[in-house]
Backbone as CSV, one residue per row, in Angstrom:
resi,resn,N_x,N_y,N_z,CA_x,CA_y,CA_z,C_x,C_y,C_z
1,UNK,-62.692,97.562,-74.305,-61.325,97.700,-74.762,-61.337,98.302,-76.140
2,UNK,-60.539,99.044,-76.599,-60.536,100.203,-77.880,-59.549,98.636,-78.719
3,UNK,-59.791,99.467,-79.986,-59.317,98.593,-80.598,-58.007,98.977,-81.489
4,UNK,-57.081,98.499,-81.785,-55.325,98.464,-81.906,-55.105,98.981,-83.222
5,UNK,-56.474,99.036,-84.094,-56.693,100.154,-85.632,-56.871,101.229,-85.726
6,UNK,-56.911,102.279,-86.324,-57.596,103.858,-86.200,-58.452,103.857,-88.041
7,UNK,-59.242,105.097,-87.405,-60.088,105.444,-88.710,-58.836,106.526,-89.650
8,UNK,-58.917,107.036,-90.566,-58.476,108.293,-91.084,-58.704,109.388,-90.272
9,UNK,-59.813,109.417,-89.438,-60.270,110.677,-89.048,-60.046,110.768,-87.400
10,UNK,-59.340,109.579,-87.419,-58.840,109.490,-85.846,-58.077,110.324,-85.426
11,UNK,-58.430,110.872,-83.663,-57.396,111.369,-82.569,-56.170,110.924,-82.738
12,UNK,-55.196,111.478,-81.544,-54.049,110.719,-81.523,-54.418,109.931,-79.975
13,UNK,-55.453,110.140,-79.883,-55.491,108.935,-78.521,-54.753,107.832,-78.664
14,UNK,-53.817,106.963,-77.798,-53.520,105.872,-77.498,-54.846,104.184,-77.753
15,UNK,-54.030,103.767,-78.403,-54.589,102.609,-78.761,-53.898,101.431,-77.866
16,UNK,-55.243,100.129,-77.715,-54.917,99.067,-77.529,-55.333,98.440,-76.441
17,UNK,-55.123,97.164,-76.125,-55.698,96.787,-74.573,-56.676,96.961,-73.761
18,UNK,-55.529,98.165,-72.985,-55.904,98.895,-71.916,-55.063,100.189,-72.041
19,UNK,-54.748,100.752,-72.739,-54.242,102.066,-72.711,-55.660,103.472,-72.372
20,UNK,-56.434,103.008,-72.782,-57.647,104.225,-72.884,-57.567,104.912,-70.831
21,UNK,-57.648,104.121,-70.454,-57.179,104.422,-68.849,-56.274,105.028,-68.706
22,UNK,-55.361,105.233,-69.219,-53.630,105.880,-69.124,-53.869,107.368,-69.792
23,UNK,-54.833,107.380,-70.604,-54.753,108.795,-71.247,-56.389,109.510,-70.896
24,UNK,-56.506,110.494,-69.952,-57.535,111.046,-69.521,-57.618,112.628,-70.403
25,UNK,-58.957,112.732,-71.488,-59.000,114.141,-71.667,-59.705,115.014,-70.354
26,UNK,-58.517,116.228,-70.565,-58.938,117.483,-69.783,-59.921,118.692,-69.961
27,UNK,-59.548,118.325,-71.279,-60.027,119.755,-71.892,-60.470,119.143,-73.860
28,UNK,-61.581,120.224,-74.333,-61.270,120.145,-75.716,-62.472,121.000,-75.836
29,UNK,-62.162,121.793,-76.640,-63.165,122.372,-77.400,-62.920,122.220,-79.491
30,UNK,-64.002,123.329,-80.159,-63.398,123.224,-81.325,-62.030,123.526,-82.129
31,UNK,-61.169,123.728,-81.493,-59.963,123.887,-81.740,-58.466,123.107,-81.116
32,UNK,-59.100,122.816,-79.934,-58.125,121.859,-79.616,-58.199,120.784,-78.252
33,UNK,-57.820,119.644,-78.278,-57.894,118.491,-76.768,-56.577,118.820,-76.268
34,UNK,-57.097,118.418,-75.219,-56.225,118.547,-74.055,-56.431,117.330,-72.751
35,UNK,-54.699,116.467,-73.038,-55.322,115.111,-72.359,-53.794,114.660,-71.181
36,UNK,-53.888,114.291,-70.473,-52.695,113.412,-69.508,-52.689,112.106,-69.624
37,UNK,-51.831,112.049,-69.967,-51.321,110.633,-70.206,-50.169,110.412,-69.302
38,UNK,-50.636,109.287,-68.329,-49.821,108.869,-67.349,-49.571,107.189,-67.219
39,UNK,-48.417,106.625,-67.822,-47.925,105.583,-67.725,-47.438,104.862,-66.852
40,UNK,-47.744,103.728,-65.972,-47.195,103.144,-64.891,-45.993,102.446,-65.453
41,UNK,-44.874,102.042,-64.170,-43.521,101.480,-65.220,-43.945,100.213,-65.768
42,UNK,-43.592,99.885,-66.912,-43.300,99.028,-67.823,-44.797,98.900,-68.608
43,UNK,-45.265,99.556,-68.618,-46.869,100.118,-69.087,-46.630,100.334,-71.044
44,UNK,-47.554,100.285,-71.783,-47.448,100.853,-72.998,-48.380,101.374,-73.569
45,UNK,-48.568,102.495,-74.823,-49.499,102.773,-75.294,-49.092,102.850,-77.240
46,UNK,-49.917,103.301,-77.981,-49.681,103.297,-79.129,-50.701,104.667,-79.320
47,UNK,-50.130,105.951,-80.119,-50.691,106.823,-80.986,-50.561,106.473,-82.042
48,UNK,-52.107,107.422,-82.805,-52.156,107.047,-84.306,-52.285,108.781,-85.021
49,UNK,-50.920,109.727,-84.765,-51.145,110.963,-84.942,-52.078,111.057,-85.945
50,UNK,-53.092,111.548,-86.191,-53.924,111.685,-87.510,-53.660,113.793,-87.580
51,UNK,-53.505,114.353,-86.437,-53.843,115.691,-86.276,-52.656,116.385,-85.876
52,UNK,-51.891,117.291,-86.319,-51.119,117.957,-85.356,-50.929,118.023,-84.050
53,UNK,-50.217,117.557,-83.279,-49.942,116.882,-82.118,-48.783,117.275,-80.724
54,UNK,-48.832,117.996,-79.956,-47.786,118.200,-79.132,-47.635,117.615,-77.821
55,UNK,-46.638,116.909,-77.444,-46.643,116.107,-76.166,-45.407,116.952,-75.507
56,UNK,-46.087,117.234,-74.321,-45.026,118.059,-73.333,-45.222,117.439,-72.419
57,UNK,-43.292,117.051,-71.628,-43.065,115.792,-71.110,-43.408,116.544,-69.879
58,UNK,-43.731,115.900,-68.250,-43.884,116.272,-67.524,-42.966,115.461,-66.092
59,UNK,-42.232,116.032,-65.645,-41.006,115.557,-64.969,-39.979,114.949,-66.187
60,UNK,-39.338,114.218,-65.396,-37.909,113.180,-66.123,-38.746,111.920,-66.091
61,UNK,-38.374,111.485,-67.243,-39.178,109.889,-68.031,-38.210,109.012,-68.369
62,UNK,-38.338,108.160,-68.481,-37.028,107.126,-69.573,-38.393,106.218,-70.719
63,UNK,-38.412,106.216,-71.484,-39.472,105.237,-72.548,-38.573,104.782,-73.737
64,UNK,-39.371,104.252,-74.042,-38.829,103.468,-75.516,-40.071,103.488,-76.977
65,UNK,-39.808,104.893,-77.475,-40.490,105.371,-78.713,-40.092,104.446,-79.704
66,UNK,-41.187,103.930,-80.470,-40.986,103.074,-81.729,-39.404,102.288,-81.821
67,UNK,-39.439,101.787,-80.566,-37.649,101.001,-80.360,-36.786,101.074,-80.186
68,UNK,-36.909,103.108,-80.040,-35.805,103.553,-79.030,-35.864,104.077,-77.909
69,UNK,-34.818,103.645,-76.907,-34.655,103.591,-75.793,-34.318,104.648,-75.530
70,UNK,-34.632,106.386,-74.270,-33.693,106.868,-74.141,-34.553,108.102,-72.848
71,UNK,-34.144,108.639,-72.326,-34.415,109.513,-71.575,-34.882,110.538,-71.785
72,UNK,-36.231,111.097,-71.174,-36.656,112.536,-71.257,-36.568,113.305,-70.250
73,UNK,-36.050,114.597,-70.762,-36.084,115.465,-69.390,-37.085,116.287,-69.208
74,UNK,-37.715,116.487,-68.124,-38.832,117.510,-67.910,-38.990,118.549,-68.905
75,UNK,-40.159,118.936,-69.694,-40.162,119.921,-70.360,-40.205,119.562,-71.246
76,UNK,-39.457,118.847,-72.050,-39.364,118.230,-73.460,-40.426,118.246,-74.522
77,UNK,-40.448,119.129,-75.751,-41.668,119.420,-75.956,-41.486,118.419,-77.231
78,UNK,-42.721,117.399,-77.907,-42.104,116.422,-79.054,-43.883,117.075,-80.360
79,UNK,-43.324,117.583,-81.423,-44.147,117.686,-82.429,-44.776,117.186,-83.248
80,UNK,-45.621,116.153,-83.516,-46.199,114.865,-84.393,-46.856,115.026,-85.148
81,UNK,-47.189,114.515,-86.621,-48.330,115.031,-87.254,-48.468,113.687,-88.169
82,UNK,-49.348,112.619,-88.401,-49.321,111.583,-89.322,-48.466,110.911,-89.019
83,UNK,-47.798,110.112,-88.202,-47.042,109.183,-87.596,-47.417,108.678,-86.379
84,UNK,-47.396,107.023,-86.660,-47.408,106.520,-84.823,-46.368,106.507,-84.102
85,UNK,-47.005,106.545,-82.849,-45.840,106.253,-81.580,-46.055,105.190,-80.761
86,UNK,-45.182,104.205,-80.592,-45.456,103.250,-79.966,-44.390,103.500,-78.553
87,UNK,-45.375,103.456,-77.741,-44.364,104.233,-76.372,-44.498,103.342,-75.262
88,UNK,-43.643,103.055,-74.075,-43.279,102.075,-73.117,-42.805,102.745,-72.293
89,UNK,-43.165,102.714,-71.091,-42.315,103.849,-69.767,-41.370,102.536,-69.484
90,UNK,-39.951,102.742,-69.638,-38.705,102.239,-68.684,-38.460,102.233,-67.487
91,UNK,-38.911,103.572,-67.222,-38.535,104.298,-65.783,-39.427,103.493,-64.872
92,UNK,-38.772,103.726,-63.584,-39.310,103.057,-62.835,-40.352,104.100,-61.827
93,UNK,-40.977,105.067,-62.291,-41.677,105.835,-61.837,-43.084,106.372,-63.206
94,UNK,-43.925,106.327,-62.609,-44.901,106.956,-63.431,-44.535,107.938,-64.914
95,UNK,-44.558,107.747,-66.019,-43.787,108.530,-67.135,-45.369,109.428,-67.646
96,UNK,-45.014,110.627,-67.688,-46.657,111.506,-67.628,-46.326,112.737,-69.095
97,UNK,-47.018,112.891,-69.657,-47.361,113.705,-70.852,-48.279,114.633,-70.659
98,UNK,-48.447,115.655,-71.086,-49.583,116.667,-71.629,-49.628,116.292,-73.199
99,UNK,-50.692,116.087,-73.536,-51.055,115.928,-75.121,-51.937,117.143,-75.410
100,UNK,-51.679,118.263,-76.522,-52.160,119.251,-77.109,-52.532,118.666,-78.458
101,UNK,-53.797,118.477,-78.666,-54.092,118.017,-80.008,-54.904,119.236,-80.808
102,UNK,-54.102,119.355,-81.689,-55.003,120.560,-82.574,-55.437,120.395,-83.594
103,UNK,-57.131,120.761,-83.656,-58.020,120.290,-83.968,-58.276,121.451,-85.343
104,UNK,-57.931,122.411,-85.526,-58.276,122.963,-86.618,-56.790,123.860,-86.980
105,UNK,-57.241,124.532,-88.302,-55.395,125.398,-88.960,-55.790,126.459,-88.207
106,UNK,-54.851,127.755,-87.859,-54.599,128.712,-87.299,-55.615,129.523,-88.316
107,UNK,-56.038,130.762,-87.418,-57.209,131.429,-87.898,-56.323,132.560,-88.708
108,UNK,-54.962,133.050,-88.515,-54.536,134.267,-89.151,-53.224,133.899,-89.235
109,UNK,-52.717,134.195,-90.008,-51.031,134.194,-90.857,-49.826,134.305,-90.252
110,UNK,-48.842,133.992,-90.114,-47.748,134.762,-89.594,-47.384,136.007,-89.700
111,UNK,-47.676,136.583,-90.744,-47.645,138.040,-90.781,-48.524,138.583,-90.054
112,UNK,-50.103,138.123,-90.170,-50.790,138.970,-88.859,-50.335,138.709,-87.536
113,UNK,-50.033,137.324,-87.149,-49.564,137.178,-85.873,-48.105,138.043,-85.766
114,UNK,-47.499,137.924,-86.618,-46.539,139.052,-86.098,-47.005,140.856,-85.582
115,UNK,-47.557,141.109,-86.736,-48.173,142.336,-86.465,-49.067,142.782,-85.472
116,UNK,-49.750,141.666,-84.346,-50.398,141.554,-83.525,-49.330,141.219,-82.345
117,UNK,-48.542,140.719,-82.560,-47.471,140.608,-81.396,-46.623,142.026,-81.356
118,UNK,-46.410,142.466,-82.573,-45.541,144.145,-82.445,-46.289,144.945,-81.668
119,UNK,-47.354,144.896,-82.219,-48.591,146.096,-81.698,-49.029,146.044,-80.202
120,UNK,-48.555,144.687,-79.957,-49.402,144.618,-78.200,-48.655,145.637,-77.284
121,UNK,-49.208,145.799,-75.842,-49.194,146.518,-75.224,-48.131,146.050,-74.422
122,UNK,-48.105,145.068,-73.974,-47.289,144.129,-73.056,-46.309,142.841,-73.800
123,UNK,-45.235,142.662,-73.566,-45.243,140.694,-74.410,-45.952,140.116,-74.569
124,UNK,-45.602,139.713,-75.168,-46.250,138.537,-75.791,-45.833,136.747,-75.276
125,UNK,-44.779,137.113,-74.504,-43.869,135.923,-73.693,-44.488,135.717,-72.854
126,UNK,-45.161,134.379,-72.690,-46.077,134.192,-71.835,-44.948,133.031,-70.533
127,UNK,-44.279,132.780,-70.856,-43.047,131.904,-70.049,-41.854,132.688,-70.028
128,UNK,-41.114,131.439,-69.439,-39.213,132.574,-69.619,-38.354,131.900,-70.825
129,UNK,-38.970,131.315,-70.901,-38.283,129.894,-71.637,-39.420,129.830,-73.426
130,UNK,-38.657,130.033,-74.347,-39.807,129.150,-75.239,-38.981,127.969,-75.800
131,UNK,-39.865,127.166,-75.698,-39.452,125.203,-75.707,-39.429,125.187,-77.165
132,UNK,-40.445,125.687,-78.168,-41.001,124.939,-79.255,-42.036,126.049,-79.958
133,UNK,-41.651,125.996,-81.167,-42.484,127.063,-81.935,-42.500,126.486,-83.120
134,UNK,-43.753,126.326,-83.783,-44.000,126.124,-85.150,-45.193,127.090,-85.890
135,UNK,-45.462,127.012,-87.415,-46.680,127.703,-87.640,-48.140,127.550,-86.863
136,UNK,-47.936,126.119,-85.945,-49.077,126.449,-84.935,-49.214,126.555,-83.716
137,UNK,-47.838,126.318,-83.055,-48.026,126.433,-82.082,-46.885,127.475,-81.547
138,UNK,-46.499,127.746,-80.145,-45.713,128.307,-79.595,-45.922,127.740,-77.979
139,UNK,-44.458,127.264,-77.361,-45.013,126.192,-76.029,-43.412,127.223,-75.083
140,UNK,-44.459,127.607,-73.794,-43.355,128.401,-73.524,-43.440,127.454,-71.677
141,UNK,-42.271,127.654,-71.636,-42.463,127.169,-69.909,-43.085,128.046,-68.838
């Protein structure tokens, strides 16, 4: 069983209990994890964001983040960086996440990334939809 503290240098993995079961990594290399987190109803977990952090909701959820209660709709993209989350699925169906944890700063500027997006050959729109854009990320459906 993991234990309900984090280091400074901690993931945002889920803490506590039995949460380590609920959150499976997929993927990670030096730049970024990639994990599912799938909650059974009335299930809980606790993050300890230490890292830039993106959770993209997967279907419709209902949970209760740090004591509030309220509904997610598919897609829902949520941005974290140095803050916990203390999370609880409501719903009475499995409540499921993609966690993007990024592991290092962006290699080139907004100005180069712009100038590399003008210059391409094709878009750069990799979805139809963009959910969520910050200096590190960009989350398109």
């Amino acid at each position: 069983s993991s234990s309900s503290s984090s280091s400074s240098g901690s993931s945002s993995r889920p803490h506590g209990s039995d949460s380590r079961e609920y959150n499976i990594e997929l993927f990670a290399n030096e730049r970024l994890m990639v994990s599912n987190l799938c909650l059974p109803p009335g299930t809980s977990a606790t993050f300890q964001h230490m890292r830039p952090t993106v959770h993209w909701q997967v279907g419709d959820g209902e949970h209760n983040l740090n004591g509030v209660r309220e509904c997610v709709p598919d897609k829902h993209v949520s941005f974290v960086h140095g803050e916990a989350w203390c999370i609880r699925n409501e719903g009475p169906h499995d409540y499921r996440q993609m966690i993007f944890e990024i592991l290092l700063r962006p290699h080139r500027s907004e100005e180069q990334v712009q100038k590399i997006i003008e210059a391409a050959k094709y878009p750069a729109n990799v979805g139809t939809t963009l959910l969520f854009e910050n200096q590190l990320c960009r989350c398109w459906d």
